[in-house]
BAVODO-426986 format. One line per field, with one value per residue (C-alpha): residue number from 1; residue in one letter; x, y, z. Coordinates in nm, 4 decimals. Layout:
pos: NUM:... .
code: A:... .
u: X:... .
v: Y:... .
w: Z:... .
This chain:
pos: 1:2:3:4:5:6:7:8:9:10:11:12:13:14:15:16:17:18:19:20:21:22:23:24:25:26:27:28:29:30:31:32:33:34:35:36:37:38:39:40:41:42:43:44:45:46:47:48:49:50:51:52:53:54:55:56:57:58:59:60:61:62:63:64:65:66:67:68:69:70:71:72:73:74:75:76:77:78:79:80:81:82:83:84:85:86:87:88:89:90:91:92:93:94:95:96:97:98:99:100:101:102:103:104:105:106:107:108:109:110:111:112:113:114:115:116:117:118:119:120:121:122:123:124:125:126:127:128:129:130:131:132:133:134:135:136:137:138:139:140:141:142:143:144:145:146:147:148:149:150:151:152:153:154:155:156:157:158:159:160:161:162:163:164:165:166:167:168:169:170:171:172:173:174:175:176:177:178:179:180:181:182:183:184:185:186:187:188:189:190:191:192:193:194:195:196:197:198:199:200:201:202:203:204:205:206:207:208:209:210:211:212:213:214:215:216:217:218:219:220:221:222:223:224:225:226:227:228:229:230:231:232:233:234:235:236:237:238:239:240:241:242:243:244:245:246:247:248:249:250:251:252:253:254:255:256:257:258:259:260:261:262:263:264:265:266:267:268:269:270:271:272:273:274:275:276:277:278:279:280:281:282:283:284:285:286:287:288:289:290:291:292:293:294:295:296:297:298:299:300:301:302:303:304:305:306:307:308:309:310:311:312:313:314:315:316:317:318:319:320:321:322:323:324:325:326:327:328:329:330:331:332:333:334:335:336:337:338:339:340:341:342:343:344:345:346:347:348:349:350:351:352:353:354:355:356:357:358:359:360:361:362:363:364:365:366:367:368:369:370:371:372 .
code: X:X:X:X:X:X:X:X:X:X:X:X:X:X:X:X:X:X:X:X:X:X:X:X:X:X:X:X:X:X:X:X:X:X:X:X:X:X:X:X:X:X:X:X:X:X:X:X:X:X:X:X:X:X:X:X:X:X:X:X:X:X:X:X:X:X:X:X:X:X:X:X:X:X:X:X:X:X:X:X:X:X:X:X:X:X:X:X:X:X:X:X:X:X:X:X:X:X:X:X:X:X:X:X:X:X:X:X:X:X:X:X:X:X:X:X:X:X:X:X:X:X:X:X:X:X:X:X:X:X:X:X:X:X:X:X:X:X:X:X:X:X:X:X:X:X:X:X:X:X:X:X:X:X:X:X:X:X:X:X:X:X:X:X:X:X:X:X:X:X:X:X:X:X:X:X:X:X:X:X:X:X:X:X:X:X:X:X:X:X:X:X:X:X:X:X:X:X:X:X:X:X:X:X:X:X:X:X:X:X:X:X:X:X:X:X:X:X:X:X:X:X:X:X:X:X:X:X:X:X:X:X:X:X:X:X:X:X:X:X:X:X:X:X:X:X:X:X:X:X:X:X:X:X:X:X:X:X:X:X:X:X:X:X:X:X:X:X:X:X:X:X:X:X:X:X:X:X:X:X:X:X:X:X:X:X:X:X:X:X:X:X:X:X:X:X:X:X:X:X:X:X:X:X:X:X:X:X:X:X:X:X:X:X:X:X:X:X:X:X:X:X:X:X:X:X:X:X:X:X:X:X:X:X:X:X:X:X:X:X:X:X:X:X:X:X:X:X:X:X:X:X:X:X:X:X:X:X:X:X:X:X:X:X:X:X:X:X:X:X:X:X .
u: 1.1268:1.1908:0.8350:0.7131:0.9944:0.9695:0.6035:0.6293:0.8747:0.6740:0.3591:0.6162:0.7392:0.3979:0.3764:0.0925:-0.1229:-0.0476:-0.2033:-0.4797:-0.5548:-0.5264:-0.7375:-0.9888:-0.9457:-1.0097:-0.6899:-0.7295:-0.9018:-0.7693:-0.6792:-0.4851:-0.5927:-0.3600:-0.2295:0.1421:0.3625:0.5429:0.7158:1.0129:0.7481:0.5863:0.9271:0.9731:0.6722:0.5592:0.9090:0.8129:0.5619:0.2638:-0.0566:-0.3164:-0.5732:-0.4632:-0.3656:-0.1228:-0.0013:0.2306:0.3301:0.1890:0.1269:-0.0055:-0.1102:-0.2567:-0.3867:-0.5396:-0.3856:-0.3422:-0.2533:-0.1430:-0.3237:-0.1408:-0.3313:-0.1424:-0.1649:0.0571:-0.0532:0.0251:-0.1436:-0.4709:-0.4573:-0.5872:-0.9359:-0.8243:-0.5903:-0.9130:-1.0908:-0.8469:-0.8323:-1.1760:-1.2205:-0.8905:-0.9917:-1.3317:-1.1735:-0.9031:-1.2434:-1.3866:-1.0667:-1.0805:-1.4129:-1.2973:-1.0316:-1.2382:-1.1345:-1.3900:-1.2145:-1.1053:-0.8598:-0.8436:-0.4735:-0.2743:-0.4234:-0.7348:-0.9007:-1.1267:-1.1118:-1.5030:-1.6299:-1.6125:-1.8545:-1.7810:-2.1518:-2.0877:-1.8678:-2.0305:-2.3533:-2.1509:-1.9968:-2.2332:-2.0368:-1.6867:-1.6700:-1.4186:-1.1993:-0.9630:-0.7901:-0.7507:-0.8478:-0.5378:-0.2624:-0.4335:-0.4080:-0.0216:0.0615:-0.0490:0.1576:0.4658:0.4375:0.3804:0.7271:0.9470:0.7918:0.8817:1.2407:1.3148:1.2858:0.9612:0.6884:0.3663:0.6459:0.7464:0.5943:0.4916:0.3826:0.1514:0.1870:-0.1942:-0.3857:-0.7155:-0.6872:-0.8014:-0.5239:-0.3570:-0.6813:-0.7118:-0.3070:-0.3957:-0.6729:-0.4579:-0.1365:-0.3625:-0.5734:-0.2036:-0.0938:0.1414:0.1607:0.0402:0.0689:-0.0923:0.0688:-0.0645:-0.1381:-0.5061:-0.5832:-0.9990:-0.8810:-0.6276:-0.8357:-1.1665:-0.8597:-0.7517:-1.0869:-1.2137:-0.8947:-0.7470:-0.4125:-0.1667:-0.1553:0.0064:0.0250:0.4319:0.6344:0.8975:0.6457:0.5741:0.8268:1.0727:0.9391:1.0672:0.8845:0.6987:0.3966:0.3420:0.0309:0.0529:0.2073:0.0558:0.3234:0.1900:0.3032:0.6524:0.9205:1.2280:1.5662:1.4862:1.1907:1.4004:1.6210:1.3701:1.1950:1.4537:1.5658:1.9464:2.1929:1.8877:1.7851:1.3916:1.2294:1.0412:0.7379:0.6282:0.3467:0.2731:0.2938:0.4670:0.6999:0.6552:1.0314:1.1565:1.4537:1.6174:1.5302:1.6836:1.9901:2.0544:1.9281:1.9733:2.2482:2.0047:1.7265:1.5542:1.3373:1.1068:0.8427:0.5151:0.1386:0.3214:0.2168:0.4167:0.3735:0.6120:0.2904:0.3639:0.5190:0.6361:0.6494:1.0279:1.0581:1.3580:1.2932:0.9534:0.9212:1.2236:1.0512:0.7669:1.0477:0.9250:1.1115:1.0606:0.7126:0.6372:0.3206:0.1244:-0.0977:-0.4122:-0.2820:-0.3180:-0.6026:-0.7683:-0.5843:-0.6969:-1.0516:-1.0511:-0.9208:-1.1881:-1.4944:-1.4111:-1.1852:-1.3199:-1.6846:-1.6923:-2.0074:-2.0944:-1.8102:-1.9575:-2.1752:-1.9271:-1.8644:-1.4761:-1.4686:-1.5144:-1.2453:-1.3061:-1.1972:-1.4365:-1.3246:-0.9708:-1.0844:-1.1958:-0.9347:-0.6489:-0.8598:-0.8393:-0.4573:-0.4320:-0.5924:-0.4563:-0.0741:0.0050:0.1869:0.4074:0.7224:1.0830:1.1421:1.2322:1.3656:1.3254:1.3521:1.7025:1.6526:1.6534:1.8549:1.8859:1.6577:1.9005:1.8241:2.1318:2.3004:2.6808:2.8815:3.1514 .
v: 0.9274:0.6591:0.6078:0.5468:0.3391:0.1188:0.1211:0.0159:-0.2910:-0.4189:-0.4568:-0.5554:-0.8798:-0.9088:-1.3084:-1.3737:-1.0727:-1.1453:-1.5359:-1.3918:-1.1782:-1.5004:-1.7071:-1.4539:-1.3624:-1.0602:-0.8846:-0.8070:-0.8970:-0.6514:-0.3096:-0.1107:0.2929:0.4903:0.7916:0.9074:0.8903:1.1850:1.4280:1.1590:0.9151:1.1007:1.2293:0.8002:0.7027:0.9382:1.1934:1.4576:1.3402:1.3307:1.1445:1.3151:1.0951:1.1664:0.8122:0.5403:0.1596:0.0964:-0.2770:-0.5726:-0.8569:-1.2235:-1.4636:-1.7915:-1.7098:-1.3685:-1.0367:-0.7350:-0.4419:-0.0965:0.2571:0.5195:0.8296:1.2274:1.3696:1.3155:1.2690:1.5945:1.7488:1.5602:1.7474:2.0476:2.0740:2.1282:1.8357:1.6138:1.6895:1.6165:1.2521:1.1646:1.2708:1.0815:0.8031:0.7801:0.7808:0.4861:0.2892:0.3181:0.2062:-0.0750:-0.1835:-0.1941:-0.4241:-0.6480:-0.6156:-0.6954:-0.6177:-0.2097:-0.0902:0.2537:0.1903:0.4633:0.8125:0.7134:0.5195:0.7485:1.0012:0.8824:0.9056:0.6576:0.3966:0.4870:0.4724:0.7234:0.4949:0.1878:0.3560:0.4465:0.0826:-0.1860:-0.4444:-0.3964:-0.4850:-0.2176:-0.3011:-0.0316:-0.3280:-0.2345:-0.5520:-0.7226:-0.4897:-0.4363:-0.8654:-0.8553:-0.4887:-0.7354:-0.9984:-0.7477:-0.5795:-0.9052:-1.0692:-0.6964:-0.6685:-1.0919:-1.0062:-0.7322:-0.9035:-0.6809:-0.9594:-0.8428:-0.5762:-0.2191:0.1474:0.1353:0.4688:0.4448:0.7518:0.7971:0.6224:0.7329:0.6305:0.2898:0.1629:0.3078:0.2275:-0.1288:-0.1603:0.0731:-0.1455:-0.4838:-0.3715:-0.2201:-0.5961:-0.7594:-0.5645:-0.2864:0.0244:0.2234:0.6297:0.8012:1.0667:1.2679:1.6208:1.5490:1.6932:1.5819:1.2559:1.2048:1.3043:1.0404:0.7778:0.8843:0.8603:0.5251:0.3309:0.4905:0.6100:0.8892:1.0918:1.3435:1.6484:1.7082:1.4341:1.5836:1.5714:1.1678:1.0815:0.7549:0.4481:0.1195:0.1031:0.3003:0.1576:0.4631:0.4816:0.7708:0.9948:1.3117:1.5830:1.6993:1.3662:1.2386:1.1382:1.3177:1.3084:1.5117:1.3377:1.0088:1.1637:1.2345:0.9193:0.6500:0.5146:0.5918:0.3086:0.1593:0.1907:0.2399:0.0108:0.1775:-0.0493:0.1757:0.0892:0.4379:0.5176:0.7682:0.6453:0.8272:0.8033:0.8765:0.7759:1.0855:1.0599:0.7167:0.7942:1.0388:0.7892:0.4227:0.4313:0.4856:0.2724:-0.0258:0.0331:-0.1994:-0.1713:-0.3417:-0.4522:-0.6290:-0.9430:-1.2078:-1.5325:-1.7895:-1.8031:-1.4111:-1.2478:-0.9084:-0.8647:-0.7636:-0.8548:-0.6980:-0.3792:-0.3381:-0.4511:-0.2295:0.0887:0.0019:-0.0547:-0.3873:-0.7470:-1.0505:-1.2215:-0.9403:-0.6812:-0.4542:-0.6056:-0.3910:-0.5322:-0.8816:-0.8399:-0.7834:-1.0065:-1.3001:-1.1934:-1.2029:-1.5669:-1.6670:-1.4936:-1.5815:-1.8948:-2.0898:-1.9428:-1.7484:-1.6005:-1.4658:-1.2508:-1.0772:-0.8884:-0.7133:-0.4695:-0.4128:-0.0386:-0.1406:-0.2691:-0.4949:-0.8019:-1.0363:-0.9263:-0.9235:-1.3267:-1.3655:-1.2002:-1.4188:-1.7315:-1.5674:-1.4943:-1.8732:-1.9612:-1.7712:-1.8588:-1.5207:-1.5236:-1.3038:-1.1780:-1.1524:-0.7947:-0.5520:-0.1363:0.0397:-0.2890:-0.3921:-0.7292:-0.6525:-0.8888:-0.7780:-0.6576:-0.5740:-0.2708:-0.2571:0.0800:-0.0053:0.2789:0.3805 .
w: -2.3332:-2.0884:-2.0056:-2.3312:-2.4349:-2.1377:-2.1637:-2.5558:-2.4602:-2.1954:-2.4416:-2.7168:-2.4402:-2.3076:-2.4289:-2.1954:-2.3530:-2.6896:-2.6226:-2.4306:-2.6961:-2.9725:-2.7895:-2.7671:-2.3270:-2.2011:-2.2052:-1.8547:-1.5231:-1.2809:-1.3018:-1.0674:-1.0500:-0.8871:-0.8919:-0.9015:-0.4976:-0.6363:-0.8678:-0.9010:-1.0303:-1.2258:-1.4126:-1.4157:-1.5734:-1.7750:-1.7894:-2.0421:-2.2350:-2.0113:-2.1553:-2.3287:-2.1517:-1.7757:-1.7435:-1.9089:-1.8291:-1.5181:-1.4618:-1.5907:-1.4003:-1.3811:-1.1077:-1.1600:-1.4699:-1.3582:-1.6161:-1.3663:-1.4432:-1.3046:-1.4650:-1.3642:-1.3311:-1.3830:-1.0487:-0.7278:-0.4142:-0.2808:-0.5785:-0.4649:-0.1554:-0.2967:-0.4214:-0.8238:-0.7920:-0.6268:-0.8887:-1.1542:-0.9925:-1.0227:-1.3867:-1.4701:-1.2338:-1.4212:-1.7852:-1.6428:-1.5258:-1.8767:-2.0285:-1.8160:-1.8714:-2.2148:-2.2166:-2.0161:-1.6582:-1.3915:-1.0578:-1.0321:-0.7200:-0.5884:-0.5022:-0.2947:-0.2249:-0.4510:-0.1544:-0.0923:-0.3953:-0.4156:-0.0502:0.2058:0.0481:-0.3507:-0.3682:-0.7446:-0.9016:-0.8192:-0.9775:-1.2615:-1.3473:-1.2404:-1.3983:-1.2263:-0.8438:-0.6752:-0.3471:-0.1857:-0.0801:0.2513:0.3923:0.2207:0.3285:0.7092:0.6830:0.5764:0.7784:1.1319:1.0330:0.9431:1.2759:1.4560:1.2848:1.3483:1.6959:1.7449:1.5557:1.7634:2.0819:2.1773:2.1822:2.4247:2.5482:2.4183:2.3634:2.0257:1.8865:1.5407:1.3359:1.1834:1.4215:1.2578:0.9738:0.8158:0.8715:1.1342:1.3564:1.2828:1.3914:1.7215:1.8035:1.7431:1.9314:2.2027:2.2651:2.2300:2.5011:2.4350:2.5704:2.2297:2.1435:1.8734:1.6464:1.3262:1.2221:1.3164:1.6654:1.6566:1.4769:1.7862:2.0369:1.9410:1.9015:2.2265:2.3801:2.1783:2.2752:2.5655:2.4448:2.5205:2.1914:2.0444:1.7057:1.8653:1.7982:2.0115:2.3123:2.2275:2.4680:2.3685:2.2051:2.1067:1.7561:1.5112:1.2959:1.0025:0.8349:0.6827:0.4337:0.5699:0.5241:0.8978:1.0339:0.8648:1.0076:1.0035:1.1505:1.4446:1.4996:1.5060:1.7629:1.9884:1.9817:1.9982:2.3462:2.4500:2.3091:2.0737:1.7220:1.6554:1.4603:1.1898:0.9716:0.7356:0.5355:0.4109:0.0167:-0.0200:0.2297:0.5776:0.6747:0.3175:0.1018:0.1987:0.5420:0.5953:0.4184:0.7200:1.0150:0.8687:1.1156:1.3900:1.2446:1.1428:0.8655:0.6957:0.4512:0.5161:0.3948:0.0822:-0.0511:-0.1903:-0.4195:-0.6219:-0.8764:-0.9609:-1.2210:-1.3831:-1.7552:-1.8227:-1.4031:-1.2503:-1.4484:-1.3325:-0.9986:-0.9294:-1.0688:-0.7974:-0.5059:-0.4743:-0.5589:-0.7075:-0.6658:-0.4339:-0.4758:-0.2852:-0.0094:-0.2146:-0.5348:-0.4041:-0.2562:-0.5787:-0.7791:-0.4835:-0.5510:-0.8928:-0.8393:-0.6186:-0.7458:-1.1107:-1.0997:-0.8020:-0.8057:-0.4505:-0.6413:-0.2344:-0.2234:-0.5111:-0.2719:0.0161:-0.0034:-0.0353:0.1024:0.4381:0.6743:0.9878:1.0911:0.9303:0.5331:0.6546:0.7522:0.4211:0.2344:0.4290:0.3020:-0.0306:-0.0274:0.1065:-0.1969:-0.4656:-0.3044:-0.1436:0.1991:0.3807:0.1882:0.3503:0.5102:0.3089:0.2941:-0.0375:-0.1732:-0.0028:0.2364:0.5849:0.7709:1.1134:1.3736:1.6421:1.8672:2.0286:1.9215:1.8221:1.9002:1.6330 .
């Protein structure tokens, strides 16, 4: 019931789609695909009327001029781990695509677990809609992930010093962060539920790694990629890895969160947890704000370094006529389309936001342990 009222009073206050729509605009420009973090979210969302469709609005939001918009698709990520609940995603994904396409959209993200729902290149749906350019958005939140770990590492007091172990090294994300930590010179472990994964990280970078977090040995921060239930953090595996006296620093970038809500209500004591790869701009805005960024865990002006990613090339392909960025192809991640996409944030007016946990301002980066 909450869902669809909330859902009915954000079109109802929408003033920027209603003039869009009486001037004879697209309605939108960006869509967000993604599918539910949980059963909590879905219960949120959609509570106990679930759509018909497989998929229904999330937040609305506007940049510059640019109408994004989240389409929430009926399946959690756990539920995509299992071959049914895959294949649920893609048809739902599909559908959200074509409703998409209808309102006018020309920019499409696979947000959250959907990043590679259609194979590492997305070579299916890109032969399916010609006329929408797709981005997993990667780029963006590997761009605003560096400069999170760079400013916790900096806060901390562990510049070009510290054991840092990254939780998912082999993943998109989790490599390009192993790779970057590694050339900036920390000493850099490797931990997931992966053991081949780990041990081609291991061998490609030259790391200690590890599928036993209680074998990782002490570190002085933790970059999570990952919301693998074979490699979350838990109170134990806090315990383990933070040094005597000294809180761990935790930048957690997964989605679901790797070291939960529940989790850090047992060690916030014993932590310092940040979320990371978000994006934020003075130039954004929620419709009904406070009331939908908070359903998101997010804050004011801030979104999802993949959701500003596409909304920043929206803005420069269609608004300042980057007509080359047209062609890259947006499902690959290196360093030169994390170049362009920081030129694109600079752009569009996205920097770094202030540190946040579960959307509560972090203030302090103090290791030191007080004891009660």
């Amino acid at each position: 019931m909450w869902g669809d009222l909330w859902r009915v009073v954000v079109a109802l206050c929408d003033w920027r789609g209603w003039l869009r729509m009486l001037t004879g605009q697209p309605l939108l420009d960006v869509v967000f695909i993604s599918n539910l973090r949980d059963e909590a979210e879905r219960q949120r969302f959609f509570g106990r009327r679930r759509p018909r469709s497989g998929h229904a609005n999330g937040a609305r939001v506007y940049l510059n001029g640019v109408a994004g918009r989240i389409r929430g698709i009926d399946v959690t990520a756990e539920e995509m781990l299992t071959k049914e609940g895959r294949r649920l995603a893609q048809a739902h994904f599909i559908a959200a695509c074509e409703w998409a396409e209808r309102k006018g959209a020309r920019v499409v993200l696979l947000a959250a677990s959907t990043k590679r729902l259609f194979g590492r290149d997305g070579a299916q749906l890109k032969a399916r809609f010609p006329n929408l350019h797709f981005t997993i958005g990667d780029n963006g939140t590997a761009q605003m992930l560096w400069a999170d770990v760079c400013r916790g590492l900096q806060s901390a007091g562990l510049s070009q010093r510290g054991r840092v172990l990254v939780v998912g090294p082999y993943g998109i994300l989790g490599e390009c962060m192993t790779r970057q930590l590694v050339h900036a010179g920390y000493e850099v472990v490797g931990y997931g539920g992966n053991a081949s994964a780990l041990a081609e990280t291991a061998l490609k970078y030259r790391i200690a790694v590890n599928t036993d977090v209680a074998a990782v040995g002490k570190v002085d921060a933790v970059v999570a990629c990952t919301h693998s239930s074979a490699a979350k953090l838990n109170a134990d595996g806090v315990a383990s890895l933070r040094r005597l006296g000294r809180k761990l620093l935790v930048i957690d970038v997964a989605e679901p969160a790797n070291l939960d809500v529940d989790v850090y209500a047992e060690v916030q004591r014993d932590v310092i947890r940040q979320d990371a790869g978000n994006a934020f701009s003075r130039r954004l805005h929620y419709v009904l704000g406070p009331l939908s960024w908070r359903m998101l865990m997010l804050s004011r002006g801030v979104v999802f370094g993949c959701f500003a990613e596409a909304m920043a090339l929206y803005h420069a392909i269609y608004l300042q006529r980057q007509g080359a960025l047209r062609q890259v192809d947006w499902f690959v991640v290196d360093d030169v389309r994390m170049a362009r996409v920081a030129n694109a944030f600079a752009e569009a007016g996205f920097a770094l936001p202030a540190p946040r946990c579960f959307g509560q301002a972090v203030d302090d980066f103090d290791l030191r342990l007080v004891q009660a």
